[in-house]
N, C-alpha and C positions, 0 to 999 in steps of 0.2 A: 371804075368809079361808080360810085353808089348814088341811083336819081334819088328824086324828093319825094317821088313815090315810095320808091325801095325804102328809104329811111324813116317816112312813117311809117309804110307798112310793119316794118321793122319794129319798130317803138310801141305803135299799137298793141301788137302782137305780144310785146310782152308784159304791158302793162294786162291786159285779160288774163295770160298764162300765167303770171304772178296774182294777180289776186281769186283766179282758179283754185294756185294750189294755198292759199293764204302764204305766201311768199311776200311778204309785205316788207325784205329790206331791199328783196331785186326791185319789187315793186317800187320802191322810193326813186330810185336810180335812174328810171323815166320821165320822172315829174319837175318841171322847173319849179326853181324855188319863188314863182310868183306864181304858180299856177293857180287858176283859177275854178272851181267848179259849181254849178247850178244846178240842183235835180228836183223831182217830186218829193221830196223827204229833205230838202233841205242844200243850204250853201255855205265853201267850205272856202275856206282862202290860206293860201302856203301850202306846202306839203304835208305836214301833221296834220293838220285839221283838216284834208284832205283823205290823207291813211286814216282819219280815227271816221271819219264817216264811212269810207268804204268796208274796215272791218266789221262797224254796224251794220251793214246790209247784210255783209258774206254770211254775218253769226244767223240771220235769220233765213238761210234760205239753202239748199243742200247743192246745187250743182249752177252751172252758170253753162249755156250752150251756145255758140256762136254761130249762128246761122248763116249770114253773109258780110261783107265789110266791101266799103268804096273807098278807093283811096282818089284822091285828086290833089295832087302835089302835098304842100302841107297837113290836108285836110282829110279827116277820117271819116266816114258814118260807118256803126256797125249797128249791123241788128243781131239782139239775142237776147237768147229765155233766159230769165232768174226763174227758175226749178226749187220748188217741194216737195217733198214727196205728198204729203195731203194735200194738194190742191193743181192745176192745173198749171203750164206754165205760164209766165207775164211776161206778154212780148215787151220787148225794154229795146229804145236807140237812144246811139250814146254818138256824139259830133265832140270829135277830137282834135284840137288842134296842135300841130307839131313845132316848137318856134326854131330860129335858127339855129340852137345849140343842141338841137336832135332831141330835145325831153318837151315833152304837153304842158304846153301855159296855159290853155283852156279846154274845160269839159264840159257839154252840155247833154244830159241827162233825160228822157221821157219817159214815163209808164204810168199806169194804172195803180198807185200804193196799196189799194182798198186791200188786196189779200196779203200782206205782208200786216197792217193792220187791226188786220182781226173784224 
């Protein structure tokens, strides 16, 4: 039997490996259809408006690094770099919540935008 650990874990995990590799119909497949998310760059509600903000970030930025992830039952924090190659990485955390149907109905988002900006 799979804990609530294991099944975010799980879930997180590929919602990062999906929009790693621009995987964005596995990607969908994570996200409940009420998901919610908040970030520095902006707030997305449903799954599309969700996908179309996150393909806007991926276009500007060349690699995505996952440095550490907490998992406590439902609940994710991950920390990791949004990577350029011109400029430095932006430590970025992301607070993922997993609802009972095993897909994130909420994401909350932090970083520094200035260098995606310009």
């Amino acid at each position: 039997m799979t804990t609530s650990d294991e099944r975010t874990a799980l879930t997180v995990e590929t919602y990062f490996a999906a929009w790693q590799t621009r995987d964005f119909a596995r990607l969908s497949t994570v996200l409940a259809e009420d998901v919610d998310f908040v970030g520095a760059m902006g707030a997305a509600q449903g799954p599309q408006d969700c996908l179309a903000g996150l393909r806007g970030v991926r276009d500007l930025i060349d690699d995505i690094h996952v440095v550490r992830r907490w998992v406590d039952g439902p609940d994710a924090i991950t920390w990791f770099e949004l990577r350029r190659d011109d400029h430095h990485p932006i430590p970025t955390v992301n607070w993922s919540h997993v609802g009972g149907d095993g897909r994130i109905d909420r994401i909350r988002v932090t970083f520094d935008p200035r260098p995606l900006l310009g």
